[in-house]
C-alpha positions as protocol buffer text, in pm:
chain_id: "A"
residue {
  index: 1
  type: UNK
  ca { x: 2747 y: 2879 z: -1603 }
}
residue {
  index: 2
  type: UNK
  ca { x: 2891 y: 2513 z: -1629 }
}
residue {
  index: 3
  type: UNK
  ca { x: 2643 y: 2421 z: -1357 }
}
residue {
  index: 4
  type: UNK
  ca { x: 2346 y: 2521 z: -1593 }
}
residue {
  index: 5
  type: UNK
  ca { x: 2499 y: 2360 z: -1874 }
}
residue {
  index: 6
  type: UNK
  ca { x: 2563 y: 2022 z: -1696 }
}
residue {
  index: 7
  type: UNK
  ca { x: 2157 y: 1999 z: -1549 }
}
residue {
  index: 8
  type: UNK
  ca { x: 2037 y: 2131 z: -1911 }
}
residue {
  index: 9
  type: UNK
  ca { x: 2227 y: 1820 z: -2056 }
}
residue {
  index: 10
  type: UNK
  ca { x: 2072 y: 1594 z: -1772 }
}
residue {
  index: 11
  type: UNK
  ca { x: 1714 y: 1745 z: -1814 }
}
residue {
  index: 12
  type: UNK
  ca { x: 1769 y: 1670 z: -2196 }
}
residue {
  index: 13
  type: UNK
  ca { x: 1858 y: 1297 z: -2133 }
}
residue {
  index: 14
  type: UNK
  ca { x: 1602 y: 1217 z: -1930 }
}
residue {
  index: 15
  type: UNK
  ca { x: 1310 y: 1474 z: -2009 }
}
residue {
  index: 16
  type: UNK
  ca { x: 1009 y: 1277 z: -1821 }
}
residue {
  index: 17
  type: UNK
  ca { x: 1143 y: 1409 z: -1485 }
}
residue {
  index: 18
  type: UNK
  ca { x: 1433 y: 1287 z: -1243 }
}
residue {
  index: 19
  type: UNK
  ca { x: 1631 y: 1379 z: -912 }
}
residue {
  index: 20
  type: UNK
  ca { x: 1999 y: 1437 z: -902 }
}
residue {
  index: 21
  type: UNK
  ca { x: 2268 y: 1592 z: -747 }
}
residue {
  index: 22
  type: UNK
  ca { x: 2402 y: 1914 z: -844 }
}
residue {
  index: 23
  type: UNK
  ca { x: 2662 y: 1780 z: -1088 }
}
residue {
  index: 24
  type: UNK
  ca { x: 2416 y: 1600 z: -1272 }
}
residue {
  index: 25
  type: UNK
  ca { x: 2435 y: 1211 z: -1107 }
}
residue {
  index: 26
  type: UNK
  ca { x: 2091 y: 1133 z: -1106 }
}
residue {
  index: 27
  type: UNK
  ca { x: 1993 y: 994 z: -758 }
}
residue {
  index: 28
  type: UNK
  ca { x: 1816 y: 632 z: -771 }
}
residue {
  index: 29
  type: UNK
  ca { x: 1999 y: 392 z: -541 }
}
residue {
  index: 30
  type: UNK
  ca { x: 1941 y: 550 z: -243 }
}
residue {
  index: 31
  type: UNK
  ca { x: 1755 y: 411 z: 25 }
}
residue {
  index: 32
  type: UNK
  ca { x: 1501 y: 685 z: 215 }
}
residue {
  index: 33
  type: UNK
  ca { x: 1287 y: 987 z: 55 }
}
residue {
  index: 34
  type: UNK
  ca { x: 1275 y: 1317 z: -54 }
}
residue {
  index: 35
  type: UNK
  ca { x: 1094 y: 1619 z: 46 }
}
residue {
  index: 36
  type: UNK
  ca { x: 1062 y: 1918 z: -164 }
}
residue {
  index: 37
  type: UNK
  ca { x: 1136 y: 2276 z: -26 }
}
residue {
  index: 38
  type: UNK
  ca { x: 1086 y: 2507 z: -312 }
}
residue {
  index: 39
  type: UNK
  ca { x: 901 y: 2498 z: -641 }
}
residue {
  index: 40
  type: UNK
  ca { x: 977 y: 2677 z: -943 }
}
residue {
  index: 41
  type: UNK
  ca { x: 768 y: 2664 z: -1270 }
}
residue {
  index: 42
  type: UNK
  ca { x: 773 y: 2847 z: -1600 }
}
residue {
  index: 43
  type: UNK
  ca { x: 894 y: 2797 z: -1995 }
}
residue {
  index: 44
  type: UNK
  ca { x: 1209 y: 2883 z: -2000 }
}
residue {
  index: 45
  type: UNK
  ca { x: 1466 y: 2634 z: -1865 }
}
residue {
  index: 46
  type: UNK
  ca { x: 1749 y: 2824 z: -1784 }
}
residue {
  index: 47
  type: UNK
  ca { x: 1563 y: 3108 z: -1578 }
}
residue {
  index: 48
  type: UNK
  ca { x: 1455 y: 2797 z: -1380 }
}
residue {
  index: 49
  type: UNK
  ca { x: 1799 y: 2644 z: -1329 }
}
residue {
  index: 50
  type: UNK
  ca { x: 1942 y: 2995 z: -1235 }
}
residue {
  index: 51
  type: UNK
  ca { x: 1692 y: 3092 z: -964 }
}
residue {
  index: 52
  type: UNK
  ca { x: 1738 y: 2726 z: -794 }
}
residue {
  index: 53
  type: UNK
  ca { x: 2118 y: 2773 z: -789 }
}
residue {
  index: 54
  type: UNK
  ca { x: 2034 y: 3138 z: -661 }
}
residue {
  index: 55
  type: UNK
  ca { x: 1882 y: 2958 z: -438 }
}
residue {
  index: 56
  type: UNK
  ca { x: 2090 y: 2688 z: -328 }
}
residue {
  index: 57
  type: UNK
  ca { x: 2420 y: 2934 z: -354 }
}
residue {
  index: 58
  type: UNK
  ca { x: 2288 y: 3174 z: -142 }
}
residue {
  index: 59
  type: UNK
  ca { x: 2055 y: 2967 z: 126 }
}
residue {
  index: 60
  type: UNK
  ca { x: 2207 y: 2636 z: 132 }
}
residue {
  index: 61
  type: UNK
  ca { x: 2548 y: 2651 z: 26 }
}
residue {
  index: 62
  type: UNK
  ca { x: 2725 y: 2333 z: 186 }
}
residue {
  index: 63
  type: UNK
  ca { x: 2415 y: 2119 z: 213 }
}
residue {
  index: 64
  type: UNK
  ca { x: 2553 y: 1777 z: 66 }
}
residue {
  index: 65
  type: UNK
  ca { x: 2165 y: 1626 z: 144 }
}
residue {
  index: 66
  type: UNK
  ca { x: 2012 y: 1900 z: -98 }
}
residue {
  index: 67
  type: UNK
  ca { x: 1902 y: 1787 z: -457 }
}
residue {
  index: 68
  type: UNK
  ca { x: 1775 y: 1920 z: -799 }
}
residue {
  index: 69
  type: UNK
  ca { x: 1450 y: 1759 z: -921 }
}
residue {
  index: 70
  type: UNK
  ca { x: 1269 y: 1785 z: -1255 }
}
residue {
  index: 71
  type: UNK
  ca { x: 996 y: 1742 z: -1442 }
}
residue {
  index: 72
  type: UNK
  ca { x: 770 y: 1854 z: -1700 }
}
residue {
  index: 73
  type: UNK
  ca { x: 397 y: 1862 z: -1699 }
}
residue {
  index: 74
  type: UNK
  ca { x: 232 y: 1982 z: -2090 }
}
residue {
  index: 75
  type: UNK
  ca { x: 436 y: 2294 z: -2185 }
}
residue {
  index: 76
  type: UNK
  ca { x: 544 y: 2390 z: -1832 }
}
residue {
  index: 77
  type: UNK
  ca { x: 839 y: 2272 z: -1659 }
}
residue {
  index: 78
  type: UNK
  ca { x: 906 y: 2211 z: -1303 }
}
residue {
  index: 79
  type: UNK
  ca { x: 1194 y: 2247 z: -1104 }
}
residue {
  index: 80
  type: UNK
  ca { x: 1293 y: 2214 z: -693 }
}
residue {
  index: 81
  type: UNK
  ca { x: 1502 y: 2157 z: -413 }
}
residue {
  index: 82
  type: UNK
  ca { x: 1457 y: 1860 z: -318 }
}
residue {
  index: 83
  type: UNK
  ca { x: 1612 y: 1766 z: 46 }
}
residue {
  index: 84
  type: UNK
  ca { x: 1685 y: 1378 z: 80 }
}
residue {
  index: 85
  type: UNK
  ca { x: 1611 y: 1265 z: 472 }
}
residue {
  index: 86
  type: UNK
  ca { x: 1646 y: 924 z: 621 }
}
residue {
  index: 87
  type: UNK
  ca { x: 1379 y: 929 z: 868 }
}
residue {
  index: 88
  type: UNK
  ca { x: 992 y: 931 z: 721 }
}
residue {
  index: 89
  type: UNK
  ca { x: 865 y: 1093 z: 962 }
}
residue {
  index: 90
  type: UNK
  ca { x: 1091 y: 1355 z: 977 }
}
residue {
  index: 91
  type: UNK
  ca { x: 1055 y: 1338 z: 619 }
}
residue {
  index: 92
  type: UNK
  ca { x: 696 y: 1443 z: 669 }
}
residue {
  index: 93
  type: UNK
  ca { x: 694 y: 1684 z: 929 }
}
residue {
  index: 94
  type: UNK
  ca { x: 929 y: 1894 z: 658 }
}
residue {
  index: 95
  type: UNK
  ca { x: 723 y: 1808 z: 369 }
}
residue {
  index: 96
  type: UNK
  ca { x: 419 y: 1990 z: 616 }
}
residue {
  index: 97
  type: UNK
  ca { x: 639 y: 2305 z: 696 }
}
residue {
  index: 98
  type: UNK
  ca { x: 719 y: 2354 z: 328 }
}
residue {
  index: 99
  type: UNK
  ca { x: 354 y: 2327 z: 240 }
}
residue {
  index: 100
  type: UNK
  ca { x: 381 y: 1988 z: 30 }
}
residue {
  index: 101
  type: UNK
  ca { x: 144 y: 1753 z: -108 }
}
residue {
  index: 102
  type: UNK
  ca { x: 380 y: 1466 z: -107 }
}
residue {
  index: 103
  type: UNK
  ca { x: 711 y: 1360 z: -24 }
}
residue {
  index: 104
  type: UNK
  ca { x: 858 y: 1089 z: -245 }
}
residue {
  index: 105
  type: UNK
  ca { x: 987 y: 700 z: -96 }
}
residue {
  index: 106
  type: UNK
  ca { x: 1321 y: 629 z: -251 }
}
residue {
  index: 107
  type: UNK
  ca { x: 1258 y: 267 z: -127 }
}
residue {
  index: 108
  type: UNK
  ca { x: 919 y: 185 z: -326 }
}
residue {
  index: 109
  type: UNK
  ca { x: 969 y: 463 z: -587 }
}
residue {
  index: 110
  type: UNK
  ca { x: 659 y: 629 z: -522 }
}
residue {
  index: 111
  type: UNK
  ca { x: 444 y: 934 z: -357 }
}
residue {
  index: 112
  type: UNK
  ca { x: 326 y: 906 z: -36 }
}
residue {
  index: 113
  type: UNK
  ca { x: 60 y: 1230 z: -6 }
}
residue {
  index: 114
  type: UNK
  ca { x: 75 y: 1368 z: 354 }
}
């Protein structure tokens, strides 16, 4: 329940969209990219937030490399797991697996579509 309050608080400050780590530090210094590996959509922001902790709590429990991401697109917002990897190609060969139109370069701060 704190977990969900501490993102809903984040999502509020910064409602454009963002990446951070599960107890709200929002990620933007690192050096490398992120892949998403779910994606969650609807209107209501805590039914989001719950079924990505399901999610991580059950699936990915000790996974420090595992992020939440954000954003909101009209009326609909977006949530995922984002996973933050080093290597771009590795990066990529996830981002295929899990179906994804892009991953996202940490180092230029942009989309690179696969």
């Amino acid at each position: 329940q704190q977990q969900i309050q501490v993102l809903k608080e984040v999502i509020l400050k910064n409602p454009n969209g963002f990446t951070s780590d599960f107890n709200g530090n929002i990620i933007n210094k690192e050096k490398g990219f992120f892949v998403s590996i779910t994606n969650i959509k609807g209107k209501q922001i805590n039914r989001l937030i719950n079924k990505i902790l399901f999610i991580k709590h059950n699936g990915f429990k000790d996974n420090k490399n595992l992020k939440f991401g954000y954003w909101k697109e009209e009326d609909i917002h977006y949530t995922d797991l984002s996973l933050y990897v080093k290597d771009l190609n590795l990066c990529k060969t996830i981002g295929k697996i899990f179906n994804q139109k892009a991953i996202f370069d940490l180092n230029k701060f942009e989309s690179i579509y696969l």
